[in-house]
C-alpha positions as CSV (number, residue, x, y, z in Angstrom):
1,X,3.8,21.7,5.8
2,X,0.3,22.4,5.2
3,X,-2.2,19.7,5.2
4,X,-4.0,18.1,2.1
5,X,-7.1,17.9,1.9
6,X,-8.9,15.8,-0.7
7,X,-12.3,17.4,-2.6
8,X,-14.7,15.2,-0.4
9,X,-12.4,16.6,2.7
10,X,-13.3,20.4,1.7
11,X,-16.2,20.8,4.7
12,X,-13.4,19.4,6.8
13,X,-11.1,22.1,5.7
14,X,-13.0,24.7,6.0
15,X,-14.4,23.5,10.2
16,X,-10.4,23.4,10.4
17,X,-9.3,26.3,9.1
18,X,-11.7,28.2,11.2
19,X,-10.5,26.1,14.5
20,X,-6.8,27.7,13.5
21,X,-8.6,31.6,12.8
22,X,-10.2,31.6,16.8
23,X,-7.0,29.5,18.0
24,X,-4.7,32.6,16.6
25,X,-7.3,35.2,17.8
26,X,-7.4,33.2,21.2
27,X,-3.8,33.7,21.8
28,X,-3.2,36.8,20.7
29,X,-6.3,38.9,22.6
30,X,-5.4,36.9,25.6
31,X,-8.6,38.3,27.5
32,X,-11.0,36.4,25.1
33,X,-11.3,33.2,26.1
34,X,-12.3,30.5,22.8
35,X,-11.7,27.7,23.8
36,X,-15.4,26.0,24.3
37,X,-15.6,27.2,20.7
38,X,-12.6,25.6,19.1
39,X,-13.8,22.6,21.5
40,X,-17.1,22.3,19.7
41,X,-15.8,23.0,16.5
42,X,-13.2,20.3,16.9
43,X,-15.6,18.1,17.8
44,X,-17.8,19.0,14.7
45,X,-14.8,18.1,12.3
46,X,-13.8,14.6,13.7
47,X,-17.6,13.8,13.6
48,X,-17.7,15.3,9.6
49,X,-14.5,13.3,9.1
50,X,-15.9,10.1,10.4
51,X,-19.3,10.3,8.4
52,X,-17.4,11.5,5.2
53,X,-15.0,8.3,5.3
54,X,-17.6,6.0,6.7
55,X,-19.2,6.1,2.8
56,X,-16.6,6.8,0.4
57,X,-17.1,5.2,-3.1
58,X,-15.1,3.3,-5.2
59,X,-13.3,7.1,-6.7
60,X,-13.4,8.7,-3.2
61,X,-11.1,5.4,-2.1
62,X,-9.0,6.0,-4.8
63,X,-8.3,9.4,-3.9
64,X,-7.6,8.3,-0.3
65,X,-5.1,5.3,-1.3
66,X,-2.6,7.9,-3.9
67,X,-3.1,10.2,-1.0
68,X,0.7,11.5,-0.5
69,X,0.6,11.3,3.3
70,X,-0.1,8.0,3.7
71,X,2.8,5.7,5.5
72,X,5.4,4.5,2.8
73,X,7.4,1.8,2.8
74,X,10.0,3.7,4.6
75,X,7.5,4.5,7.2
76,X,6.5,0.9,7.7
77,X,10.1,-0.1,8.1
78,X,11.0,2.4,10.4
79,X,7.8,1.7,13.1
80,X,8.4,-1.9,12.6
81,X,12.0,-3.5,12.0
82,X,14.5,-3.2,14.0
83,X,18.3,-3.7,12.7
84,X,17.1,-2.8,9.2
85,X,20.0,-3.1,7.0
86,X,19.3,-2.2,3.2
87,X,20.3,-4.2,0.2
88,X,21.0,-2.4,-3.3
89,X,21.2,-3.7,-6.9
90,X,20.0,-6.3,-9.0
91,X,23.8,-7.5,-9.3
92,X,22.5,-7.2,-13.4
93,X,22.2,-3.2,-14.4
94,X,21.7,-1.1,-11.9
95,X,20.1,-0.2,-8.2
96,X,16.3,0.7,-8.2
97,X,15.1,3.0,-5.5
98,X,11.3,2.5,-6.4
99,X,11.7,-1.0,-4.8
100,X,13.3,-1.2,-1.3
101,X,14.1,-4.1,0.8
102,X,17.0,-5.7,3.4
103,X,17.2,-7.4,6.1
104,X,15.4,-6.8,9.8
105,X,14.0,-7.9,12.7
106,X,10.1,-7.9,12.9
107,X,9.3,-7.6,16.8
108,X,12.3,-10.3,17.8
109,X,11.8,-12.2,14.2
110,X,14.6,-12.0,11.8
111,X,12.8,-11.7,8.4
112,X,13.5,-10.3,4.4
113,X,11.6,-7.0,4.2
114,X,10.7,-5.4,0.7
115,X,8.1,-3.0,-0.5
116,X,7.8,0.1,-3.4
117,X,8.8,3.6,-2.3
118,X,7.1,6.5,-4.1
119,X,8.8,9.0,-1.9
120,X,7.2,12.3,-0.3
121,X,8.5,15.2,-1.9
122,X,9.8,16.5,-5.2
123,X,13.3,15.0,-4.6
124,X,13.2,12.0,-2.7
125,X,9.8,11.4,-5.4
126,X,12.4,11.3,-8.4
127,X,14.7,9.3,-6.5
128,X,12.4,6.7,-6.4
129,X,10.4,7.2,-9.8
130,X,7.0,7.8,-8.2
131,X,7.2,4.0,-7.1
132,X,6.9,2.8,-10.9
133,X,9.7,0.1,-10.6
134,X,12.3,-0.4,-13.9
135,X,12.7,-4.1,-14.3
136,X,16.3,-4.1,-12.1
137,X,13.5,-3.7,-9.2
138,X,11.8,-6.5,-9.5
139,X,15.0,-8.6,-10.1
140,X,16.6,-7.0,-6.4
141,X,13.5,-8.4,-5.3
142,X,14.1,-11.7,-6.5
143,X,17.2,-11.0,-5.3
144,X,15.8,-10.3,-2.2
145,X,13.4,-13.8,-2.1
146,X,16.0,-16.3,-2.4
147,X,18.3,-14.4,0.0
148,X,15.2,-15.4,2.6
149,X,15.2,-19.0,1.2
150,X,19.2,-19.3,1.6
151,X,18.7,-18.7,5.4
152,X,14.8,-19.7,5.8
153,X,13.7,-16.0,6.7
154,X,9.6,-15.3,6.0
155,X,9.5,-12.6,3.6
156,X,7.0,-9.4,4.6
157,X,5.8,-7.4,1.4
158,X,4.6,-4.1,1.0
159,X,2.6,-3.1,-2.5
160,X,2.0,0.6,-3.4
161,X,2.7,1.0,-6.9
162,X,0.5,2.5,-9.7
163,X,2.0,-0.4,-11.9
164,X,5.8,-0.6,-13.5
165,X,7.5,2.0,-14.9
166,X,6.3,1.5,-18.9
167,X,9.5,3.4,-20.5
168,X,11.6,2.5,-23.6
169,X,14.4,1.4,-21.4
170,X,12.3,0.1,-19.5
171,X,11.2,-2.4,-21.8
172,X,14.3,-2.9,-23.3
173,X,15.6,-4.6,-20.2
174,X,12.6,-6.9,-20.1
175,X,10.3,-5.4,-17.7
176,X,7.7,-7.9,-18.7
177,X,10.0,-11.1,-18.2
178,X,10.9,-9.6,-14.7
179,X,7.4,-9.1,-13.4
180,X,6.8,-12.8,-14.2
181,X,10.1,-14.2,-12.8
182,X,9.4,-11.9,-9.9
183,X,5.6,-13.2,-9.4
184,X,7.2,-16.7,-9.9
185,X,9.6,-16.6,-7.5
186,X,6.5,-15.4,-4.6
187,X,4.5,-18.3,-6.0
188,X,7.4,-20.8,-5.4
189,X,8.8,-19.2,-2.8
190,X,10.0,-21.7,0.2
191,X,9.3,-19.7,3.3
192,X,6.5,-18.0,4.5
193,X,5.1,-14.7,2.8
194,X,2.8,-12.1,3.9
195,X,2.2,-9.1,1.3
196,X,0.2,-5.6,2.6
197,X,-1.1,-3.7,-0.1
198,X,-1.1,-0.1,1.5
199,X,-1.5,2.2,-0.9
200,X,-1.9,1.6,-4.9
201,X,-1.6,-1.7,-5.8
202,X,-1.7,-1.4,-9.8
203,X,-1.5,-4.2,-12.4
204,X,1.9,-6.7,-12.5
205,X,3.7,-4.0,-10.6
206,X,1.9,-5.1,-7.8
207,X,1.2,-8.8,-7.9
208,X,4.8,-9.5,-8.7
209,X,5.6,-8.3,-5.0
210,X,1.8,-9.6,-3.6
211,X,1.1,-13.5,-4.4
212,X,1.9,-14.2,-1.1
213,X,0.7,-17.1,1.1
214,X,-1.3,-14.3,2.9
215,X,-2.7,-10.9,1.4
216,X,-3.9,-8.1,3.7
217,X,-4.7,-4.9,2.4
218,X,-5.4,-1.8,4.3
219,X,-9.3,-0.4,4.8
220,X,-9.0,2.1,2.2
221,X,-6.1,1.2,-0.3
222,X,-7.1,-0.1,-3.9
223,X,-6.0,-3.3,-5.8
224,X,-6.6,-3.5,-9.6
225,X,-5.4,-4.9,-12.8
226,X,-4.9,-1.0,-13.9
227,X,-6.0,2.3,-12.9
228,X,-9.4,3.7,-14.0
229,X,-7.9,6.4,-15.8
230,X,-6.0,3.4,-17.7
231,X,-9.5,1.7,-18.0
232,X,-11.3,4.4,-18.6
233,X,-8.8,5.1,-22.1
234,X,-8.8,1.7,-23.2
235,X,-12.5,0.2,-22.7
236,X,-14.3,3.5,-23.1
237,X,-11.7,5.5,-24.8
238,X,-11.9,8.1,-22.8
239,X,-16.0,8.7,-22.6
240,X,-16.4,8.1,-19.4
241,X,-14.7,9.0,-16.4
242,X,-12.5,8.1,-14.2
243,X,-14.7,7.6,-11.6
244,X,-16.9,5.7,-13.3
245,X,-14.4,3.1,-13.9
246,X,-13.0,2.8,-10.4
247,X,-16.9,2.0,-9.4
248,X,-17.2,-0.6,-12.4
249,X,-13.9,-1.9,-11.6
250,X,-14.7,-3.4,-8.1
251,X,-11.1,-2.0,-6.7
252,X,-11.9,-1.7,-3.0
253,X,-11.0,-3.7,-0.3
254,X,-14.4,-4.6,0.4
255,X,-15.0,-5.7,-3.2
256,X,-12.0,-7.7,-3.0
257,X,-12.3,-9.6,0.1
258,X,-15.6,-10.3,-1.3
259,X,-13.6,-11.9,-4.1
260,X,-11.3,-13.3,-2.1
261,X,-8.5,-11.6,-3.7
262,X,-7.4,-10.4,-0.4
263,X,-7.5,-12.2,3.2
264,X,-7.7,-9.5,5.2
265,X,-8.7,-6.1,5.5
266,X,-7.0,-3.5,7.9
267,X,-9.0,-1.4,9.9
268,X,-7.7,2.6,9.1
269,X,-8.2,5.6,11.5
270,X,-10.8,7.5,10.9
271,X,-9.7,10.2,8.0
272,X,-7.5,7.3,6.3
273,X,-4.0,6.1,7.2
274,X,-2.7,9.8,6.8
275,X,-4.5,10.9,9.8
276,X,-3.1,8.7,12.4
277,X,-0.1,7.7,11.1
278,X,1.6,5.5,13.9
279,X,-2.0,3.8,14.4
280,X,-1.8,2.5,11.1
281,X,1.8,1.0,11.2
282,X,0.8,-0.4,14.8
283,X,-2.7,-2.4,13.2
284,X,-0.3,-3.1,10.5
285,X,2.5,-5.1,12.4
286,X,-0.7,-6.9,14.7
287,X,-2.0,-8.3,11.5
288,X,1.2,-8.9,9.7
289,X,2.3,-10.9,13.2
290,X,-1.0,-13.0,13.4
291,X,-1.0,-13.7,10.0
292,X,2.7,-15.1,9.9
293,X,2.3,-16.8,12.9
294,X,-0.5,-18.6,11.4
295,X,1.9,-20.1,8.5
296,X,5.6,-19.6,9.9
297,X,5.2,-23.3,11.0
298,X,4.0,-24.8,7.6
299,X,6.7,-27.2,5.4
300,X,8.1,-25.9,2.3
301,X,5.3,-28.3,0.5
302,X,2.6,-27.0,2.6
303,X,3.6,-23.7,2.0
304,X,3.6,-24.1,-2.3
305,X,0.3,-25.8,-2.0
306,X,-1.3,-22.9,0.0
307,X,-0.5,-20.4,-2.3
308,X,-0.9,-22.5,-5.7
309,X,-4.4,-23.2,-4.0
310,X,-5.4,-19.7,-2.8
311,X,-4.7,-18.2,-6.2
312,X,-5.6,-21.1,-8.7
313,X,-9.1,-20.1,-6.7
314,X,-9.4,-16.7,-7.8
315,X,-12.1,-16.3,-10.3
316,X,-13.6,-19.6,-10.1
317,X,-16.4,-19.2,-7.2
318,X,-19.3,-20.4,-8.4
319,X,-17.8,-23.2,-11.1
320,X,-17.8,-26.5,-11.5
């Protein structure tokens, strides 16, 4: 499969591409010898790569977190639990693949695992709408939530979602009531939560699998009440751009720790997530371990307060 490159990654496409031109005439003169060459080439696109993501703006990280070889959820769950069994159906209407989840074993721990799926290509893609969950998602993941209570299992999230899916039947099945009794249930929730955002993390898509005791979000995935494009319509109606939004918007994970909307931010290989895959699921599971650890001991009380705390604080820095 060919690689993607994003439109800040074009120099790097281009020192590549010419790495693969000598490589092929390497091998097939044989007498040439062009290896020093590709060496220092090689060399010149890891250090292009690591200046070009060491200042990416608010657009550029954007760009990075849709980009569609970045770790999914099935990924995750594959490099991290063990014994995974999944668990379909909102026992109400129907299964929803955008939303995934079951029962594992997080490095010996036996823990409730759930997380959106956008899928990689055109047909596992459809199969799980793009990762815009229908309402029957977000009710497997309540589903999924007081399945952990029942046996006192710590629940480990993972958000990439542009938002919900916004269709007619969508709404007529109450997507709106189920992003709220979903974001309830986190916020009540009597064991310990941990929710990565990895990806997208749009609007009540998101936060109805992320109010978690502890939110951790990876060095270049975005968190926001909508996309820019989304902003960009409604605020500006369209006389802007885009990018100008996602700068206004303060999506990053740097703005947002700022913010303290999120606890933590993930460290990424250099060239993103995509270009180091199993790096990234191995800094993942560290920081999802340390984290839990941290609150896997707290009372169900302790636990309620925490969260009620850490989220009633969001917004209010600086008032009386």
């Amino acid at each position: 499969m060919a690689a993607h490159y994003l439109e800040f990654e074009r120099p790097i496409a281009d020192l590549e591409a010419k790495i693969e031109e000598l490589s092929k005439l390497s091998e097939t003169t044989g007498s040439v010898t062009l290896d020093a060459e590709i060496e220092a080439l090689r060399a010149r696109a890891e250090e292009v790569r690591r200046q070009a993501y060491s200042k990416l703006d608010a657009w550029q990280k954007t760009q990075v977190a849709r980009h569609p070889d970045r770790p999914h959820f099935v990924d995750y769950v594959s490099g991290l639990i063990d014994e995974f069994v999944e668990l379909r159906g909102d026992r109400k209407f129907a299964d929803d693949q955008a939303i995934m989840g079951g029962l594992g074993r997080f490095r010996g721990q036996p823990v409730v695992v759930m997380g959106h799926e956008k899928g990689r290509d055109t047909v596992s893609r459809v199969k799980h709408n793009f990762g815009y969950a229908r309402p029957e998602g977000y009710r497997k993941a309540i589903r999924l939530m007081e399945l952990a209570e029942r046996f006192r299992l710590p629940v480990i999230s993972f958000v990439d979602t542009a938002g919900a899916y916004p269709g007619v039947g969508s709404e007529e099945r109450g997507v709106a009531e189920a992003i709220a009794r979903s974001t309830e249930k986190c916020l009540l929730l009597d064991v310990p939560m941990v929710a990565v955002v990895t990806g997208e993390g749009g609007s009540g898509g998101a936060i109805a699998m992320a109010a978690a005791n502890r939110v951790l979000i990876l060095e270049h995935a975005i968190y926001s009440v909508i996309a820019p494009e989304g902003a960009n319509s409604i605020l500006w109606r369209g006389a802007r751009t885009a990018e100008e939004a996602a700068k206004a918007m303060k999506i990053t994970a740097q703005d947002l720790i700022g913010m303290k909307i999120v606890d933590r931010i993930i460290d990424e290989p250099a060239g993103g997530a995509h270009a180091d895959k199993e790096a990234t699921i191995k800094a993942v599971g560290d920081a999802v371990e340390q984290e839990l650890g941290e609150i896997v001991g707290m009372s169900v009380d302790e636990l309620k307060k925490q969260r009620a705390d850490r989220f009633y604080a969001i917004g209010r820095n600086g008032l009386q």
